[in-house]
C-alpha positions in Angstrom: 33.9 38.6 87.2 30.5 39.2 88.0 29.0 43.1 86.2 28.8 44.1 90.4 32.4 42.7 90.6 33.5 45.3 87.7 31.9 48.5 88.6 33.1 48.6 92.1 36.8 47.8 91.1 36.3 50.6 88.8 34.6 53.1 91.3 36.9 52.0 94.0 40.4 51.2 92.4 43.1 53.9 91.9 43.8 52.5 89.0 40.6 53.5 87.1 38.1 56.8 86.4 34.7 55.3 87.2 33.1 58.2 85.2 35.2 56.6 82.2 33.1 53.9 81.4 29.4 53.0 80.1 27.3 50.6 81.0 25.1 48.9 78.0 22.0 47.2 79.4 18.5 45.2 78.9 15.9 47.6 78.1 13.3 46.4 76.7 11.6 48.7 74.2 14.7 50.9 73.5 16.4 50.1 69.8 18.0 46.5 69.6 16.4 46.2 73.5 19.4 48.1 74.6 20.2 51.6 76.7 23.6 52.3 78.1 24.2 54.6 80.6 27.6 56.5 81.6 29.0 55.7 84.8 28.8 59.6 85.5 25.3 59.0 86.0 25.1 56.2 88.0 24.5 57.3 91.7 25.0 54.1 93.6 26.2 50.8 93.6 23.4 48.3 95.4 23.8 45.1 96.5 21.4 43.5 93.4 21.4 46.8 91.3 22.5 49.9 90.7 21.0 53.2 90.7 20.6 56.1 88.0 19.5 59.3 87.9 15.9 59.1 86.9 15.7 56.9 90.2 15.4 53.6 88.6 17.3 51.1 89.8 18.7 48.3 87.2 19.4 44.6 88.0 23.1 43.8 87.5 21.7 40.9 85.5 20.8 43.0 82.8 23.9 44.3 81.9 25.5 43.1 78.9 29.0 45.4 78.5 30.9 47.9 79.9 32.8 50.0 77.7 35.5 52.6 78.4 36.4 56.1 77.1 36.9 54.5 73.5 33.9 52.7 73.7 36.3 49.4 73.4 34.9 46.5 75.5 36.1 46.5 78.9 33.6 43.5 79.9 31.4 41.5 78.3 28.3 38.9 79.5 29.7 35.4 78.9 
């Protein structure tokens, strides 16, 4: 599954609490060239990215995990 794939299975499937999760990214800059961002924030789902609250929009390329209330691995870049 593709990280687009993920996020709107967990925004969209009963079986999940989108708000649950974080997303770990490419940012390049930021320690180890990595942010993450908590799905809470995240105010739409694009077709090529997805938007946060500071209005940037981040590739779905760049993600590298998703991790949920634990902070456990939900999904990982192959």
């Amino acid at each position: 599954m593709r990280p687009r794939e993920v996020l709107n299975m967990l925004k969209w499937h009963p079986d999940y609490v989108f708000e649950e999760y974080t997303v770990v990214y490419v940012h390049r800059g930021a320690p180890n060239d990595e942010k993450s961002v908590s799905c809470k924030d995240i105010e739409g789902l694009e077709h090529s990215d997805f938007l946060i609250e500071e209005g940037t929009h981040i590739p779905y390329h760049r993600v590298l995990r998703i991790l949920d209330k634990e902070g456990k691995i939900f999904w990982k870049k192959p």
